[in-house]
C-alpha positions as CSV (number, residue, x, y, z in Angstrom):
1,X,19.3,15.9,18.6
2,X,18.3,15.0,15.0
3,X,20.6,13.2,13.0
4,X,20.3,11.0,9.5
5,X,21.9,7.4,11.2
6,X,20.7,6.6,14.7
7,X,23.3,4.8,17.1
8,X,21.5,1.1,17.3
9,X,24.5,1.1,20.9
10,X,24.6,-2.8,18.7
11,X,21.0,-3.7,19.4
12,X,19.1,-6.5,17.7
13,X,16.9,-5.4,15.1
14,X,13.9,-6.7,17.1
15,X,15.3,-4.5,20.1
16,X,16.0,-1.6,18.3
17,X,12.1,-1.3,17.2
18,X,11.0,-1.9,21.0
19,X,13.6,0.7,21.8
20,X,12.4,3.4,20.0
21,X,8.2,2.5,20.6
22,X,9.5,3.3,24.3
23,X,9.4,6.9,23.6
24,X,13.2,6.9,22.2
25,X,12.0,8.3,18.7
26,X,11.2,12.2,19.9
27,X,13.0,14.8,17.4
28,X,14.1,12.1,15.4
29,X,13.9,11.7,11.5
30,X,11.3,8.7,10.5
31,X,13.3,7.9,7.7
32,X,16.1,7.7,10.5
33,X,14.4,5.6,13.0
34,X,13.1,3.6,10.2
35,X,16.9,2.6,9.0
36,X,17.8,2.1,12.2
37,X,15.5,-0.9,13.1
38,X,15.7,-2.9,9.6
39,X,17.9,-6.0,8.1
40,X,19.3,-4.9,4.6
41,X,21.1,-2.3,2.6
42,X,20.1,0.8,0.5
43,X,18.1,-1.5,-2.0
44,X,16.0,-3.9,0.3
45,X,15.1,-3.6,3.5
46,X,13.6,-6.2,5.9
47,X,11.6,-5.2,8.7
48,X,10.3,-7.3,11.8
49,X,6.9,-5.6,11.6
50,X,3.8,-6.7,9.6
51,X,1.6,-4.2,7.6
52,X,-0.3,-3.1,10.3
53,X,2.8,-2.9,13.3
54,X,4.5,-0.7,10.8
55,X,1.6,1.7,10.8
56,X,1.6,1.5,14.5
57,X,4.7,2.2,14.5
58,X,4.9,5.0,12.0
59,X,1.9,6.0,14.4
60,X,3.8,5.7,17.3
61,X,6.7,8.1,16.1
62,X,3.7,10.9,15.0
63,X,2.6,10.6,18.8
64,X,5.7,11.1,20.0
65,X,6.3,14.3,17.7
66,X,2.9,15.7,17.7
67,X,3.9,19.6,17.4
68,X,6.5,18.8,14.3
69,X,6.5,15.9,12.8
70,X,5.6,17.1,9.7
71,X,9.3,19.0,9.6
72,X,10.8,15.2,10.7
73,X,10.4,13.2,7.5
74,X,13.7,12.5,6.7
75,X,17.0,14.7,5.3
76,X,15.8,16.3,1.6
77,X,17.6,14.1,-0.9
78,X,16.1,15.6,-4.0
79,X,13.5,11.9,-4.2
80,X,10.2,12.2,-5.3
81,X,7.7,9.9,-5.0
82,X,4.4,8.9,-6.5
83,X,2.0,7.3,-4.2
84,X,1.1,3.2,-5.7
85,X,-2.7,4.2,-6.8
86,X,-4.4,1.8,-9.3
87,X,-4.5,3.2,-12.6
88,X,-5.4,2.3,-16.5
89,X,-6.5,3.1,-19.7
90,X,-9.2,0.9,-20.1
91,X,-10.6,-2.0,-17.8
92,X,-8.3,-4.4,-16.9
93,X,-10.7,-7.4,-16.7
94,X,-11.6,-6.3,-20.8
95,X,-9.7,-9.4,-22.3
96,X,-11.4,-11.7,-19.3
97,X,-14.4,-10.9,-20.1
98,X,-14.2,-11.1,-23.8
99,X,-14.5,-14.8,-23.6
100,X,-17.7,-14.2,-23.9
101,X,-17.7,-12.6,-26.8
102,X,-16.2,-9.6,-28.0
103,X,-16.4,-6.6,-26.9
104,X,-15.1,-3.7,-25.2
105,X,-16.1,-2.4,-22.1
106,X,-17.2,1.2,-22.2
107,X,-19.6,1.9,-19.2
108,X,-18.0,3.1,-16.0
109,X,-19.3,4.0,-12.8
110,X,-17.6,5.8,-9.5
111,X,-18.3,3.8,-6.3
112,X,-18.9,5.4,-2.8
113,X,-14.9,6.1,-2.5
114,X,-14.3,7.6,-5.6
115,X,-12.9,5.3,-7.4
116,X,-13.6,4.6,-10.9
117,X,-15.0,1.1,-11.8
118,X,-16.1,-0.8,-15.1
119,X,-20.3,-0.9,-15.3
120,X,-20.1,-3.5,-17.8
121,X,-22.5,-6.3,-17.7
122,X,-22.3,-9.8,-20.1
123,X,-25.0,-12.3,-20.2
124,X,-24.4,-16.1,-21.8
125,X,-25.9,-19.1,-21.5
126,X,-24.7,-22.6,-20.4
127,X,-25.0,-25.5,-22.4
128,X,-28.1,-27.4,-20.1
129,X,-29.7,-24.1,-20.1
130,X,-29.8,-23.5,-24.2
131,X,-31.7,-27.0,-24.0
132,X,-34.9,-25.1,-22.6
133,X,-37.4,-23.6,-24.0
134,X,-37.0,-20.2,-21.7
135,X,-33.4,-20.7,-21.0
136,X,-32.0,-18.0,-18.4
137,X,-28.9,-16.2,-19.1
138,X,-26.1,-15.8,-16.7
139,X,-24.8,-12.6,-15.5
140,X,-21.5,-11.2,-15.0
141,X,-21.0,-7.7,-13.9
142,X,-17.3,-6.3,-14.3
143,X,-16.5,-4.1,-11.1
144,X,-12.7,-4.3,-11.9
145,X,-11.3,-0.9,-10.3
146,X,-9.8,1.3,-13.0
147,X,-9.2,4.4,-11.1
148,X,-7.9,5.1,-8.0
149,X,-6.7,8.9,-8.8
150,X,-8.2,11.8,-7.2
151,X,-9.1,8.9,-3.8
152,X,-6.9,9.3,-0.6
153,X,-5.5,5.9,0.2
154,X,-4.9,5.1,3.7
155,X,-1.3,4.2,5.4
156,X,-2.2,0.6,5.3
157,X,-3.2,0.3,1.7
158,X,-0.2,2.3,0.7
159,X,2.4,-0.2,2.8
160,X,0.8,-3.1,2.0
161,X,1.0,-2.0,-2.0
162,X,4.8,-1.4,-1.4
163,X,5.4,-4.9,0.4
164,X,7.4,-7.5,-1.8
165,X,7.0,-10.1,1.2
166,X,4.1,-11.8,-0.9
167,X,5.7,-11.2,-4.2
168,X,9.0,-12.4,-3.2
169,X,7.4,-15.9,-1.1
170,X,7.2,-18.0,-4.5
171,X,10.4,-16.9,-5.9
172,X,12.8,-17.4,-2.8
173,X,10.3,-20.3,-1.7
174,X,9.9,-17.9,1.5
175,X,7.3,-19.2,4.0
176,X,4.5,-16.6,3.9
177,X,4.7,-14.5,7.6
178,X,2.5,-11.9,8.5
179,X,5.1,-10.0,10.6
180,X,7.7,-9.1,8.0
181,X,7.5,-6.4,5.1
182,X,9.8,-6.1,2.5
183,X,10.6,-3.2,0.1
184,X,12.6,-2.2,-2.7
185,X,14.3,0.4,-0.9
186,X,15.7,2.2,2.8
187,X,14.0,3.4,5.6
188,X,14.3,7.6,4.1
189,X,12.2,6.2,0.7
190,X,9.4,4.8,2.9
191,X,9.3,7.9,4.9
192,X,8.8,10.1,2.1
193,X,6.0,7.5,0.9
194,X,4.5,8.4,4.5
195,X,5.2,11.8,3.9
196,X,3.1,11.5,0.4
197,X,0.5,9.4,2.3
198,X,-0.3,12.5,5.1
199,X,0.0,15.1,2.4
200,X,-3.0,13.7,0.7
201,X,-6.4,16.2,0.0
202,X,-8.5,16.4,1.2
203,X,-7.0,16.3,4.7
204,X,-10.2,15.1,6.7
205,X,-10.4,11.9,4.7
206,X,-6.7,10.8,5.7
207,X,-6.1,7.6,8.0
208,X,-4.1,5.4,9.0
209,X,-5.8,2.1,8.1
210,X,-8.2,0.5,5.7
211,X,-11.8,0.5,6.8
């Protein structure tokens, strides 16, 4: 039976997580199961998992609901989401670069993913090379993404994007682990992030992790 708060019978966090990768997460809500095996209240959540366990186990719960997941997401609370793509105005490396001189950087270019990147090129010259009498420039191309929008970003990218572990690390003075994730938020949010991530067109480019 479905319902919005699983019955954790008082196991461990850790537990909890092993207990539903056993095939205990059938006909259940992600954003339940993912509430149910997490420290933390409605505002941050902490999860025993790395980036890529969490896909595996957001994975895990699709395999074990292959004929419906898409109707398990989590109870409709009216939250929308917007997928964490890279996005700007202008190139974000402009003011980097225009210790060189300035200038604005106007070319762009879409690499093989679809993303749209600067095409801007600036040449100078160091101080030992002005001394010659042919003195070669040096070359810095700008490749700074502008533009995710339009791409289909994989589970991964998306989690990793949404994990304040590595933001948080400096601030709390938080040794840096590689099997926690943190987020701003409880387990229904993430889900509908998932959600967002498998509703991505087109379909045939969707996945689960970065290449």
């Amino acid at each position: 039976m479905r319902v919005e708060h699983i019955d954790t019978e008082s196991r461990t966090v850790k537990a909890q997580t092993y207990h539903l990768l056993a095939g205990h997460m059938t006909g259940q809500y992600l954003g339940a199961c993912l509430n149910s095996c997490r420290w933390g209240g409605e505002t941050t959540i902490q999860y025993e998992l790395g980036v890529k366990e969490l896909v595996q186990f957001i994975d895990s719960w699709i395999k074990q609901n292959p004929e419906n997941f898409q109707e398990l997401w989590c109870l409709d609370r009216g939250e929308i989401v917007q997928l964490p793509y890279v996005h700007h105005d202008r190139c974000p490396e402009e003011k980097k670069y225009n210790s060189f001189g300035k200038r604005i950087h106007e070319h762009t270019i879409k690499d093989y993913g679809g993303r749209l990147r600067c095409a801007e090129f600036h040449y100078h010259y160091d101080n030992e090379e002005i001394k010659k009498d042919k003195p070669k420039p040096i070359v810095h191309q700008c490749y700074a993404i502008i533009s995710e929008r339009g791409t289909v970003l994989p589970l991964e990218t998306i989690i990793k994007r949404l994990n304040l572990e590595s933001f948080l690390e400096p601030i709390l003075m938080m040794p840096h682990c590689n099997n926690k994730t943190i987020f701003p938020f409880d387990g229904h949010t993430l889900a509908l992030y998932v959600q967002a991530w498998y509703n991505q067109e087109p379909r045939e480019k969707v996945r689960l992790y970065e290449e």
